[in-house]
N, C-alpha and C positions, 0 to 999 in steps of 0.2 A: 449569262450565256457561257457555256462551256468551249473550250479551244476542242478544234475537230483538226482532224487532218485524214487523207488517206490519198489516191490517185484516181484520175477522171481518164474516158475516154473521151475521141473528142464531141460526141453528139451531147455529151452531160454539162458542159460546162455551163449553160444557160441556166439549166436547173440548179448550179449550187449557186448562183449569181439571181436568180429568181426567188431560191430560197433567202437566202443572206435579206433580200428587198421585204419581202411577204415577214418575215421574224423582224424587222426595223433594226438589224443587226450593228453597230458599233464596234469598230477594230481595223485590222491591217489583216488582210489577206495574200497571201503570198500564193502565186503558181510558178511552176519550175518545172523547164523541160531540158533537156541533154546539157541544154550548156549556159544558160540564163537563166535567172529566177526575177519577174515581173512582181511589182508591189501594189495594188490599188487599198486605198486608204478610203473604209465604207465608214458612213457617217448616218447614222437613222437608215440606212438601207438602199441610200444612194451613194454614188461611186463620188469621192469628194477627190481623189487625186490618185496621179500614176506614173508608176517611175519605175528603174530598169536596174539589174548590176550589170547592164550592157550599156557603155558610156554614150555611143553612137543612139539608146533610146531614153536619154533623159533631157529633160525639157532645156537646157541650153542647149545640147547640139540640136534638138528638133528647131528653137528658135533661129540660132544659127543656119541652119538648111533652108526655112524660110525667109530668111533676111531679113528680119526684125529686130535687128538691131547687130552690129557689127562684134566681131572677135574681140579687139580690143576692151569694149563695153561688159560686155559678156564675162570676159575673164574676171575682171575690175569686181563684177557683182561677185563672182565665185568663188574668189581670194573673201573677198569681205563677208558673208556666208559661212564661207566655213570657219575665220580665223577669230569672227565674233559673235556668232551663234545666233544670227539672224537668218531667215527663212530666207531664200535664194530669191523666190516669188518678190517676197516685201524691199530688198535689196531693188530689183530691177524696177519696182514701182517708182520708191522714192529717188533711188541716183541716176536710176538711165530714162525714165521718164516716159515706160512702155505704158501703155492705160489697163487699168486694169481687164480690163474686157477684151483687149487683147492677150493676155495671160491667159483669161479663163477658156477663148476660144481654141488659142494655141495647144492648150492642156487637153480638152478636150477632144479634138482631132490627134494625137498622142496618145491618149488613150483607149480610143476607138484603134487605130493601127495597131498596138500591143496585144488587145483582143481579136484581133483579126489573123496576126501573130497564132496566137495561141490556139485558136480555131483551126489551123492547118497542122497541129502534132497529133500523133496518134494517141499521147498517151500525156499526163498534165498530172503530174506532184502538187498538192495544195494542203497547205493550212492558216488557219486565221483564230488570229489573237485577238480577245476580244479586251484584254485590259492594254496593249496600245493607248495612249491618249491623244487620239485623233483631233480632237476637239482643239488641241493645247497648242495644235502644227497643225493650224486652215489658215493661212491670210488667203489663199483664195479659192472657192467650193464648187466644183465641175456642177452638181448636184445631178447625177446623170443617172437616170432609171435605167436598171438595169436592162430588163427588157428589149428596150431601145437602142440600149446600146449594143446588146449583140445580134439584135437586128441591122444594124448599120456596119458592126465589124463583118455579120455574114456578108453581106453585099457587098463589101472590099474585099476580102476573100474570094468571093466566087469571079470577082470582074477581075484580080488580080492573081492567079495561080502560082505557086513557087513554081520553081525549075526543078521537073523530076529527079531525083537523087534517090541512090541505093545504097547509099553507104548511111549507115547506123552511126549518128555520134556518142561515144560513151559517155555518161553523165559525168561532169567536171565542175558540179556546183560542189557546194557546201550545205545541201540541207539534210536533216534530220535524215530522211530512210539512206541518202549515201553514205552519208557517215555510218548511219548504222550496218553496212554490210561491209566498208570500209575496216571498221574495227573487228569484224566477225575472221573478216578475211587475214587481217594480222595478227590473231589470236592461233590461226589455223597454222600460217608461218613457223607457228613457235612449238610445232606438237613436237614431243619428248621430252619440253622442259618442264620440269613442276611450276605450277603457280597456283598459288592459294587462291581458294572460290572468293573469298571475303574480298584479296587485294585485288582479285579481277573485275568482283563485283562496281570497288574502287576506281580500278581505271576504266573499263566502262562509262562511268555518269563523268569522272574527269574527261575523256576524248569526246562525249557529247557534250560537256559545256564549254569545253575548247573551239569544238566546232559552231556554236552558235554562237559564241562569240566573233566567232571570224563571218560567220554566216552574216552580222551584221552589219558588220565591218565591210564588205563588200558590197552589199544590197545600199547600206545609206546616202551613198554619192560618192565623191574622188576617194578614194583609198589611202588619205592622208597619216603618217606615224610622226609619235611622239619623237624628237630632238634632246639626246643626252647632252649633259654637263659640258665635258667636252668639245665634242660639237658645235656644243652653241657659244664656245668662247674660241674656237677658230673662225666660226662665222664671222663676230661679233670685230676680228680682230679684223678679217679682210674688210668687212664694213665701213670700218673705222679709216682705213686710207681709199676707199674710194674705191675695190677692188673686186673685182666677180668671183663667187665663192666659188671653188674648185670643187672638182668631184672627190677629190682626196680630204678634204676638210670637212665634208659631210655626205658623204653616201645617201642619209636617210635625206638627209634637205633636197638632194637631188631625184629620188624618189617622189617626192612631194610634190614640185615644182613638174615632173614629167605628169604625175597625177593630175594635174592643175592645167597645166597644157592640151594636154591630150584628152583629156573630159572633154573639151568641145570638139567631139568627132561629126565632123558632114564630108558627104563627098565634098572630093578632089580640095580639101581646106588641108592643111597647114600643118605638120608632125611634128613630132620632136623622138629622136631616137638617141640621145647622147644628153650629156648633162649640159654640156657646153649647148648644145642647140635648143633646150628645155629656157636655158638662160636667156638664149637671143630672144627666141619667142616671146616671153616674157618683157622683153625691151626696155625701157628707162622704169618702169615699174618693178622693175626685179627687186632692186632691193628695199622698197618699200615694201611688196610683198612678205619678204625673209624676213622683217620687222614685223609684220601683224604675226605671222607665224608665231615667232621666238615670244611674242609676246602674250600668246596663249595661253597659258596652264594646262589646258589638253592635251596641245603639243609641244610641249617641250617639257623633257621630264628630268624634274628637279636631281636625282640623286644616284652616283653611279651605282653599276651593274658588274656583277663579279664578271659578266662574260663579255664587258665593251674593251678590254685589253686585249682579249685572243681574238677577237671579231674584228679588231680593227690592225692588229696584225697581218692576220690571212688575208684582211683584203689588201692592205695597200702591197701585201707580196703579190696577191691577183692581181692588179691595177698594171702593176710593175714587167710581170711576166706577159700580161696583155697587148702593153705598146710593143714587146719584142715579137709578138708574133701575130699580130691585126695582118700585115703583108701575108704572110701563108695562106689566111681564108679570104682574102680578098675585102676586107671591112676597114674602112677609113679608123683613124686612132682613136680617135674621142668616142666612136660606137664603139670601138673594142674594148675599151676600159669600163665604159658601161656597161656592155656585157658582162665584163668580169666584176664586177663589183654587185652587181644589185641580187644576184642569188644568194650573198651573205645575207644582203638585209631580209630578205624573206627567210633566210635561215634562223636569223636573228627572232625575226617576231616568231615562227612556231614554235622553237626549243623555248624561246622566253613564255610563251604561252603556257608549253605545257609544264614546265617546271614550275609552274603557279601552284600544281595539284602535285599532288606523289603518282606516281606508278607502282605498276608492280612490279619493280625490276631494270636493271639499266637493259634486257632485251628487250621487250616491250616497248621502253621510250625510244629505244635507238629504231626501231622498223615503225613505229607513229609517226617519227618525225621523217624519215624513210620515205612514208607514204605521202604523207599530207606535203609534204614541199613541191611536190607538182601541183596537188590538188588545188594548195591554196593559191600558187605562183598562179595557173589557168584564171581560176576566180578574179582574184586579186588585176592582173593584165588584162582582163577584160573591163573589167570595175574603172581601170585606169586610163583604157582605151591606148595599150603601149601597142606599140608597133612591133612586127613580125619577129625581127632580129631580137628583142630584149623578151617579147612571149616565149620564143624559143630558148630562148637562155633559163630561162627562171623554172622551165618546164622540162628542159634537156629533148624535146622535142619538136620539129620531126629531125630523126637523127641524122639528117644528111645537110642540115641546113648550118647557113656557115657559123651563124652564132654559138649553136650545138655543139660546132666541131670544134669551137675556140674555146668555149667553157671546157670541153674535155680537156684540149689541150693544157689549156691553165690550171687544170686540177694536177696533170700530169707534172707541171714544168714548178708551182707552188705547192702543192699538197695540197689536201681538203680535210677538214674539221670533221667531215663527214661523206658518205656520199652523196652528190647533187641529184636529183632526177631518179625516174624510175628504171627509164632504160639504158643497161650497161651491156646488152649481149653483145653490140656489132665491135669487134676490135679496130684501133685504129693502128693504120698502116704507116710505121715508122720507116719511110727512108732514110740515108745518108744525111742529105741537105736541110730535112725534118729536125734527123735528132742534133744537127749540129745548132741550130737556130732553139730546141726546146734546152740545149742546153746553155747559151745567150740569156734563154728565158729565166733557168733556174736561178743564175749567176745572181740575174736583176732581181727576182724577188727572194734571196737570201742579204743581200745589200739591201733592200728596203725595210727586210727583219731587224735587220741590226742597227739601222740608223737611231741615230741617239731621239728619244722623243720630245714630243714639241712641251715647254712648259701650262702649265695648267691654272 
């Protein structure tokens, strides 16, 4: 069977889900609308599994919303899951002691709701890969006829109506047709500069296998990143006396750790918007967690990176210029330095993405990575289920919110490697009192430039 793709309205969805059953199809089929892209895993032409890069619709928090088993429990399976590459499913069989059949039902009301979901969009991006190996990741199989099931999503749908809305969300995934008008569109950017057909042909297929790379990366569950050298011997160091890892000692580790938290999204349960609160969450398991991690191979990457010395520069001058000016927007300290810290790391993984391939040109790479750092930040914070203040950071939008306004600031008060976000039109309004406090700022993150660095 060949990979298809193209876009559904929504009366057709039935029919490609009819089709897929009627062909005994095998693979992962992916739909995607404005702002999430849904996974069901077909297996002989029934639906075997369903999942989200929307944290709040992947089967931990749906279990968690049902109360099937408590946060604590939950997290325990999803540390261990990811850190040893066991199926999330098989985890909560053997160590939390759900029955299988409650999994299967759970899953299946889950994925009824995500097609029910998807029944209410006007308009449905889909493709399915049929060399997935589905088969290799079942421990447990909805086995749900199509048919049937979007029979039962129709009648949640209709007894269930969204809330009228006229506002249009702009598409803020990572699949294939965005990225491709994506890249059209920063092509267009660059008219008056020569660029060779052959090298654009080049960056091209490199910005589409960037992006499906990421595209995966977000779709598979927590949006966890590898742990440099570095990193994992300050870890290692605070471990070692008993000590909670700071946000200065590992940006990515804290990144992780909020992905890991914040996956389990249900109403009115439990956030983490700071590193330090990622940690509490977390609770006396913390640092056992930081040990399955560092003990990964996937995530932790053995050997440094020409760009983990300026990266870890600008941030701790962000970290630094953050505490001096968290009071201005109103954001307690430990949010604020999170704020300023974690759009590196997302800076980090797309410049290190795409410099995997050549470009055509340092214009070109400089407006890719230009683009894509909202694009992937959106993705990526949802994937992660971060909360309002750190989506807006990593996004630089909406431009009025305070996280936004502190990221500028601290680009303004440290410098920036680049620029954050896409939107820079609205100026900010420098008082008296402003610029005496961004210069406080500067002061602090020119003294953390130059601090002598930690041994290695």
């Amino acid at each position: 069977m060949l990979d298809i793709s193209g876009t559904l309205g929504r009366l057709y969805l039935g029919d490609l889900l009819e089709w897929l059953h009627l062909t005994h199809a095998t693979g992962r089929l992916l739909l995607t609308t404005s702002d999430v892209t849904r996974a069901f895993d077909v297996y002989c032409g029934r639906i075997a599994f369903a999942s989200s890069s929307r944290a709040s619709e992947r089967l931990g928090s749906w279990l968690l919303h049902r109360k099937l088993a408590s946060r604590e429990v939950l997290l325990r399976a999803l540390v261990v899951s990811q850190t040893q590459g066991e199926l999330f499913t098989s985890v909560l069989e053997r160590d939390a002691g759900i029955p299988h059949a409650s999994l299967v039902e759970s899953a299946r009301a889950l994925a009824t709701a995500l097609v029910s979901r998807l029944l209410r969009e006007d308009r449905v991006r889909f493709s399915f890969d049929p060399s997935r190996p589905v088969a290799d990741h079942k421990h447990i199989d909805l086995e749900m006829d199509c048919h049937n099931l979007v029979m039962q999503a129709a009648y949640r749908a209709d007894t269930n109506p969204p809330a009228e809305s006229d506002e249009e969300v702009p598409y803020t995934t990572l699949d294939p047709a965005t990225l491709e008008g994506l890249f059209w569109h920063i092509v267009g950017e660059l008219e008056g500069e020569l660029v060779d057909a052959a090298a654009l042909a080049d960056a091209h297929h490199t910005f589409l296998a960037v992006g499906e790379l990421l595209n995966r990366w977000v779709v598979q569950g927590p949006p966890l990143l590898p742990i440099g050298p570095d990193d994992a011997a300050r870890i290692g160091r605070r471990l070692d006396v008993g000590q909670p890892v700071r946000l200065e000692d590992s940006p990515v580790l804290a990144w992780n750790l909020l992905a890991l938290v914040n996956g389990l999204d249900a109403p009115d349960g439990p956030s983490a918007a700071s590193a330090d609160e990622a940690w509490a969450l977390a609770g006396a398991e913390a640092p056992d967690w930081v040990r399955l991690i560092l003990g990964n191979p996937r995530w932790r990457r053995e050997s440094r990176s020409d760009c983990d010395d300026p990266i870890r520069r600008a941030t701790l001058a962000r970290i630094a210029a953050a505490r001096k000016l968290a009071a201005t927007v109103g954001l307690a300290e430990d949010v604020a330095i999170t704020v300023a810290a974690l759009p590196m790391v997302v800076l980090e993984l797309v410049a290190t993405a795409l410099a995997c391939s050549p470009m055509s040109g340092p214009a070109l790479q400089h407006r890719s990575v230009h683009h894509l750092l909202p694009l992937v930040g959106r993705a990526s914070g949802t994937a992660a289920g971060l909360p309002p203040p750190l989506v807006a950071a990593i996004t630089m939008s909406p431009p009025r919110h305070p996280a936004t306004r502190l990221a500028r600031l601290v680009g303004m008060a440290a410098g920036e490697l680049m620029e954050v976000g896409e939107l820079q039109t609205e100026p900010l309004e420098v008082d008296e009192e402003l610029a005496a406090t961004l210069a406080a700022a500067r002061a602090a993150a020119e003294r953390a430039i130059r601090a002598r660095p930690e041994p290695r």
